[in-house]
Phi, psi and omega in degrees: 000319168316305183301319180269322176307316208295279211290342163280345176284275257255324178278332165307299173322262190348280205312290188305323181273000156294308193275329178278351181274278175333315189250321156314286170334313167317316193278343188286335162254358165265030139300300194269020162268313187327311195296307196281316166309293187279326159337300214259005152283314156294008173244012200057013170301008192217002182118154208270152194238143188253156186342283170306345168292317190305320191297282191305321188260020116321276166351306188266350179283310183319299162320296160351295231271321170278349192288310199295306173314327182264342153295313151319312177313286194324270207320323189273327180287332195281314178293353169277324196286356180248358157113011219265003179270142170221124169270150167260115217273168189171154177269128183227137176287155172293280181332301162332308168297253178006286191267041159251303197300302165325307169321292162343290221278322175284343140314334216244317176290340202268324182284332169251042202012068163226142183276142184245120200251149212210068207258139189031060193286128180277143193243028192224021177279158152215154165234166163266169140158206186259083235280001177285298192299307162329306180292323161300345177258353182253359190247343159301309199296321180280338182275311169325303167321288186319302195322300203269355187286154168255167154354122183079350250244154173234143169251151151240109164255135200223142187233139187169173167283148175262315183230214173257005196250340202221139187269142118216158225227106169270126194211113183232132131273188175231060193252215202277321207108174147214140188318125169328316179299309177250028154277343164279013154250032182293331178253020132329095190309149153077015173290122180253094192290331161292134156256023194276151189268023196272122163328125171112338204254329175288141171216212169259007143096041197227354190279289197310310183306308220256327175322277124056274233239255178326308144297327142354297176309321190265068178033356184298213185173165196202129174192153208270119184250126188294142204242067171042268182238353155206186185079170155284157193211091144234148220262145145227140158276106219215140183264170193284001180210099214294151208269327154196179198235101186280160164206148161237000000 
């Protein structure tokens, strides 16, 4: 009886990780007509727009804009669970990745006035690995920082060797925190430790999970380290030569 609830769980699994893979590809396009439509109303192809038009189809390019994330999240969770992720290892600088992502990022930290600090980066690590997927895990992270730091608020990235084999990359703020309670469900899909009502803050509750499941791949680790009397603090740890070229 063990032997069959298991293969019906596992056929259930399959089955759940099918129908989100299915239906996020469904949703991407006409997301991406929504997305194309409204661009080009806000670029004025259609005639000059008076304030409040411009405001709702901010708005609604934004939301889009958020639509697109939690579908990608759906797409990277059904392929990890179905195994279907591979990375493409390439030699890369750390530093590089970093200050391209800032570039990206810090209009975005500037906007809620807050800094984003990027102090003495040795610019001469280099690693393998899959510098996409790398950028993905570092832009949850630093956009999660921005997401929950408040106004004046700092972000700090810090980059360096742990050993001589293994890179590591610290990413701290001076923002709320997290409860003691709920770090050990930080990586937990669709787990949401924030309740906050700030627009912009809700998603599905899947990036630390999908972080997570990537480094894991490139061999690392990643775990929420205490940051003195508030903020968040998390460290990872990756080595600089991937031990085999691994898939989940």
């Amino acid at each position: 009886q063990l032997c069959t609830a298991n293969d019906q769980l596992q056929e259930l699994d399959r089955v759940k990780s099918q129908y989100l893979s299915h239906c996020s590809h469904e949703l991407r396009t006409p997301l991406t007509s929504i997305k194309g439509f409204t661009e080009n109303l806000l670029r004025g192809f259609c005639g000059s727009l008076n304030e409040k038009q411009h405001l709702y189809l901010g708005r609604v390019n934004a939301n889009a804009d958020r639509l697109t994330r939690m579908i990608a999240d759906l797409l990277d969770l059904s392929r990890i669970e179905s195994g279907k992720i591979h990375l493409r290892l390439s030699e890369f600088s750390i530093h590089h990745i970093i200050t391209d992502l800032l570039g990206q990022l810090t209009p975005l930290a500037e906007g809620k006035d807050q800094q984003i600090v990027y102090p003495c980066p040795d610019q001469h690590i280099h690693m393998i690995g899959d510098s996409d997927r790398i950028t993905q895990v570092l832009t949850n992270l630093i956009h999660n920082a921005i997401k929950f730091t408040p106004p004046k608020g700092i972000i700090e990235v810090m980059v360096g060797l742990d050993t001589p084999e293994t890179l590591g990359v610290t990413i701290s703020d001076n923002g709320p925190g997290i409860p003691d309670d709920l770090v050990p469900r930080l990586f937990e899909p669709f787990f949401q430790g924030h309740h906050q009502q700030e627009i912009g803050c809700k998603g599905l509750g899947l990036g630390l999970s999908i972080v997570q499941n990537l480094v894991d791949l490139h061999g690392g680790t990643i775990h929420v380290q205490k940051n003195h009397e508030q903020g968040a603090c998390f460290k990872i740890s990756l080595p600089l030569r991937p031990l085999s070229k691994r898939s989940i």
